[in-house]
C-alpha positions as CSV (number, residue, x, y, z in Angstrom):
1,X,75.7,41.2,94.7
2,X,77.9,40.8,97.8
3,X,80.4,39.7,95.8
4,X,80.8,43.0,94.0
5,X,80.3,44.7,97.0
6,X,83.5,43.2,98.6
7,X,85.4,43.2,95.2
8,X,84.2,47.1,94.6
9,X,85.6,47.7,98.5
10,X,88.9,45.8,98.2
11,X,87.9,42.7,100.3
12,X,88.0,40.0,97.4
13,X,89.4,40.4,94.0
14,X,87.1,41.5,91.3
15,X,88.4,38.5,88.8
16,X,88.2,36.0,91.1
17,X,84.3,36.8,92.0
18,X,83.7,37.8,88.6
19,X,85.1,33.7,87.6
20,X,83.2,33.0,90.1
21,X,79.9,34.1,89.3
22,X,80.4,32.9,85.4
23,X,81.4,29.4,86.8
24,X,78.1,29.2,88.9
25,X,75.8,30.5,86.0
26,X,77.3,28.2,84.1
27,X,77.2,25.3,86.1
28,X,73.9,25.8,87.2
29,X,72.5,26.7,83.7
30,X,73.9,23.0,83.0
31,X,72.4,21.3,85.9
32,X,69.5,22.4,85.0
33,X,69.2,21.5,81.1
34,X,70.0,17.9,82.7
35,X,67.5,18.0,85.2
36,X,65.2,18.2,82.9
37,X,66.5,15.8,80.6
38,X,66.8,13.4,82.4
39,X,63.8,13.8,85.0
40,X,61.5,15.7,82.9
41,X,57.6,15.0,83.3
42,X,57.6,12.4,85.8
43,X,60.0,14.0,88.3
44,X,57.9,17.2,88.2
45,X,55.1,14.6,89.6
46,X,57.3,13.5,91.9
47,X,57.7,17.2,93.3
48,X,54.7,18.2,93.0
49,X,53.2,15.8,95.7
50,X,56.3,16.7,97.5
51,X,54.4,20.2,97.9
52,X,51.1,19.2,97.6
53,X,50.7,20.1,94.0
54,X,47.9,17.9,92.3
55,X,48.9,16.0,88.9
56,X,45.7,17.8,87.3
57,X,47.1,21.9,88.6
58,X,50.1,20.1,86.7
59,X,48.5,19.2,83.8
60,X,47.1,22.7,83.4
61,X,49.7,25.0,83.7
62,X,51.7,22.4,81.2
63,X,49.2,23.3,78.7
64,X,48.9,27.0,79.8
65,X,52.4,27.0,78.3
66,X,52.2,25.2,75.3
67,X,49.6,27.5,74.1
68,X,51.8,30.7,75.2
69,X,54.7,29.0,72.9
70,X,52.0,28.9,69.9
């Protein structure tokens, strides 16, 4: 958004922040997909005690989901 605000009053060049912003959404849509992949289940543990989040609160809202994708 501040992006376009500068691009929409001259500051940067609207291609350049629009490249930009495609580049990061891209980028970051790929990170994540690996992230997952590759540290899926047991890195979500991991975070979770990071912030305190208990393996069973895990567990639930895992399963939470799986019934919402039914």
């Amino acid at each position: 958004m501040v992006g376009g605000f500068f691009a929409g009053s001259g500051e940067l060049d609207y291609w350049l922040v629009l490249g930009s912003a495609v580049t990061g959404a891209i980028l970051g849509d790929n990170f994540g997909y690996w992230i997952g992949v590759y540290g899926g289940w047991p890195l979500l543990l991991r975070l979770g005690r990071v912030f305190q989040i208990q393996e069973a609160q895990l567990t639930e809202v895992k399963s939470l989901i799986q019934q919402q994708r039914r």
